[in-house]
Backbone as a ProteinNet text record, in pm:
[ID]
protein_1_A
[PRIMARY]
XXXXXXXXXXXXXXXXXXXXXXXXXXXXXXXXXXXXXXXXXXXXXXXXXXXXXXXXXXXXXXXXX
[TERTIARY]
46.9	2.9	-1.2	-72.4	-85.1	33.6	161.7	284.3	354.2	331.1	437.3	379	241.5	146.2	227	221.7	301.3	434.3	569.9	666.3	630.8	571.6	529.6	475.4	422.5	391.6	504.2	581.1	643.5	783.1	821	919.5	889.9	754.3	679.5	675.5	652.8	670.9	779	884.8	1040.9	1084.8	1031.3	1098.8	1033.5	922.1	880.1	962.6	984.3	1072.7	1202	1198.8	1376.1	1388.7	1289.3	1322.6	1260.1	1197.3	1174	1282.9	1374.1	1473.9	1588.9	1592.7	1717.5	1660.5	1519	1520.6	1565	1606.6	1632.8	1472.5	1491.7	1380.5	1413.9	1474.6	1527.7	1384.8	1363.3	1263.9	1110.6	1143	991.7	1015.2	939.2	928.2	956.4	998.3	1041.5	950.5	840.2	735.8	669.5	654.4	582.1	672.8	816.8	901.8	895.5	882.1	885	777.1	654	524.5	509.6	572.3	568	648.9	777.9	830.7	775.4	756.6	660.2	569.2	482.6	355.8	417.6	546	593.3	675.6	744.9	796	674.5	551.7	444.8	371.4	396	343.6	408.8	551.1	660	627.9	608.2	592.4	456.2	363.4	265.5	260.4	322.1	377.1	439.2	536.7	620.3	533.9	480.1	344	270.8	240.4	163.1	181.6	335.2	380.4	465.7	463.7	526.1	384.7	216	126.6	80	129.3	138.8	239.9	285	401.6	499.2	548.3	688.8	749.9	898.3	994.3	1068.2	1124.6	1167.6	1266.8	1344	1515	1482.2	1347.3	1300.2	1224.3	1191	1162.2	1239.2	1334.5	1404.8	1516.3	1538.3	1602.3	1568.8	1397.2	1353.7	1379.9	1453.4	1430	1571.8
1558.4	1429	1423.8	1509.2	1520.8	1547.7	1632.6	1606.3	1449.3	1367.2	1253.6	1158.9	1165.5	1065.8	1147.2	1288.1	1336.7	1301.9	1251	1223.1	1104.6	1027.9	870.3	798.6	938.1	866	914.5	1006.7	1050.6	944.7	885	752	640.1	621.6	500.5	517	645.7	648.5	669.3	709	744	581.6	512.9	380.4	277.3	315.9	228.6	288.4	383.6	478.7	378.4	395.8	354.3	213.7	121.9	27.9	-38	82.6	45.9	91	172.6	209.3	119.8	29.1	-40.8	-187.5	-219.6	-369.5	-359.5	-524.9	-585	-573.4	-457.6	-401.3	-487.3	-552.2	-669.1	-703.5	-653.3	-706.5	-635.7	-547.2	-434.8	-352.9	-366.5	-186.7	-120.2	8.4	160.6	231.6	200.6	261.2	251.4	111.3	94.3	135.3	88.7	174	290.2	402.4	552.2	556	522.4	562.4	516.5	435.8	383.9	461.4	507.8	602.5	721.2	809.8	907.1	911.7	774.9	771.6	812.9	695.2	722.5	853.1	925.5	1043.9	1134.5	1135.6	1227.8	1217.1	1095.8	1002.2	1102.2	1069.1	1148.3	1322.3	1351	1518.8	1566	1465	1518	1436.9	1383.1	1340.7	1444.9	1484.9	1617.8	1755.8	1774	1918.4	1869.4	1764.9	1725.4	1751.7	1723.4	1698.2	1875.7	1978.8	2077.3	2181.3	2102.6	2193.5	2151.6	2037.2	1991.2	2067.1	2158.2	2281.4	2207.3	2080.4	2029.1	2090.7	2087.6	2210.4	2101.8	2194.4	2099.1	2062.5	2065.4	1995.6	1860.4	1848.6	1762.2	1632.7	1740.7	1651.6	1546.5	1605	1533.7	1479.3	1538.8	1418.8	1287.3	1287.6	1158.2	1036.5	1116.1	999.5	951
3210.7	3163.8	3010.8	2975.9	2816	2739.4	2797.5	2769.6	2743.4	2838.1	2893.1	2781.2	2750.8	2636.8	2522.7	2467.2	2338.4	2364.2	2458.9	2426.6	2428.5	2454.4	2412.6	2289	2267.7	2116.3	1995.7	2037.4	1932.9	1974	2086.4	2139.9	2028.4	2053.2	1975.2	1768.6	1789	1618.3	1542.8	1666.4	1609.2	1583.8	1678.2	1682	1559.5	1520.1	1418.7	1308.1	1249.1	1177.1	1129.5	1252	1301.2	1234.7	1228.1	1248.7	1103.8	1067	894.8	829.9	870.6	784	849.1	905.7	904.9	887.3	892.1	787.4	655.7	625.5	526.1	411.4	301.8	251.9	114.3	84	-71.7	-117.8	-257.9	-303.9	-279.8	-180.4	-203.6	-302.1	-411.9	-485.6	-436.9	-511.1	-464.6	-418	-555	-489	-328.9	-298.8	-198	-59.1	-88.7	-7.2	47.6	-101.7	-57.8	-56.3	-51	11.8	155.1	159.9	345.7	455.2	348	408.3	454.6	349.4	341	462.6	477.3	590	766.1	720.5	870.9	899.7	804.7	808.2	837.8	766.8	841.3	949.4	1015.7	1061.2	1253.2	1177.8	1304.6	1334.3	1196.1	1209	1283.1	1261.4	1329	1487	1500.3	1637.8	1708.3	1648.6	1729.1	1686.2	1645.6	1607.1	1774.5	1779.5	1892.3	2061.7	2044.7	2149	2158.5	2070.3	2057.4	2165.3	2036.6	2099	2249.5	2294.1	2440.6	2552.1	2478.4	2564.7	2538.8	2528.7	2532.2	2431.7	2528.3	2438.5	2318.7	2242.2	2130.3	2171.7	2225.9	2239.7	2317.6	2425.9	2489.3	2383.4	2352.3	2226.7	2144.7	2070.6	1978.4	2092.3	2202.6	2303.4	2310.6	2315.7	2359.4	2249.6	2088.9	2027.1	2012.7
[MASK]
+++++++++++++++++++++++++++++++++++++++++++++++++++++++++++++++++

């Protein structure tokens, strides 16, 4: 169970990821850009730390995204 919730949340945070790096970003600062980036890039790593210390294997892992 506690597996299927860690590939779910790391589904869910790959996809917000995903979907900040392919909007139309025209007109945000850099800054606020690469700090948002940043959040969701750590955002993912400790998603998959999560779902790694949940026993899920890594290839299962980065499958799911």
């Amino acid at each position: 169970m506690a597996a299927a919730l860690a590939l779910e949340h790391v589904r869910d945070t790959y996809a917000v990821l995903r979907t900040f790096m392919r909007a139309d970003n025209t007109g945000v600062p850099a800054r606020v850009w690469r700090d948002t980036y940043r959040q969701l890039t750590g955002d993912l790593m400790n998603a998959v730390g999560a779902a790694r210390t949940a026993g899920v294997p890594e290839h299962v892992i980065f499958d799911c995204m």
